[in-house]
C-alpha positions, 0 to 999 in steps of 0.5 A: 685227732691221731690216735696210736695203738701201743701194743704191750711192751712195745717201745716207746721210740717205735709208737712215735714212728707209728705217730710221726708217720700219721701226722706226714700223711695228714699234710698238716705241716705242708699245708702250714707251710703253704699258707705262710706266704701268699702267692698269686694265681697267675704265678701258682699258675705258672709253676703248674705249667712249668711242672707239667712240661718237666714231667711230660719231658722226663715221660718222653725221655724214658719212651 
C-alpha cells in the first residue's frame, strides 16, 4: 500500500505527483502489461540476445 505524506497547505495536484511517481516505481503497471500475453522462452530469449548486441554496438560506437 502507498502512502503519501501531505504537508499542510499543499496542493492537491502536487500529492498526486508524489502518488503517481511511487506507483511508476513500483512496476505495477508493467508487470500487468507483461503478463497480458504469454511469450515463449526461446522467443523472450531472444530478444534478450538482440538487446545485448544493440547495446554492446551502441558501447562500441561511443568508444
Amino acid at each position: 500500500m502507498l502512502i503519501v505524506q501531505v504537508k499542510e497547505g499543499e496542493p492537491i495536484e502536487k500529492a498526486l505527483k508524489k502518488f503517481k511517481k511511487k506507483f511508476e516505481k513500483t512496476g505495477v503497471v508493467r508487470e500487468l502489461r507483461r503478463r497480458q500475453s504469454f511469450t515463449k522462452k526461446s522467443v523472450a530469449r531472444r530478444e534478450e540476445i538482440k538487446g545485448a548486441i544493440y547495446r554492446q554496438h551502441l558501447n562500441i560506437q561511443q568508444d
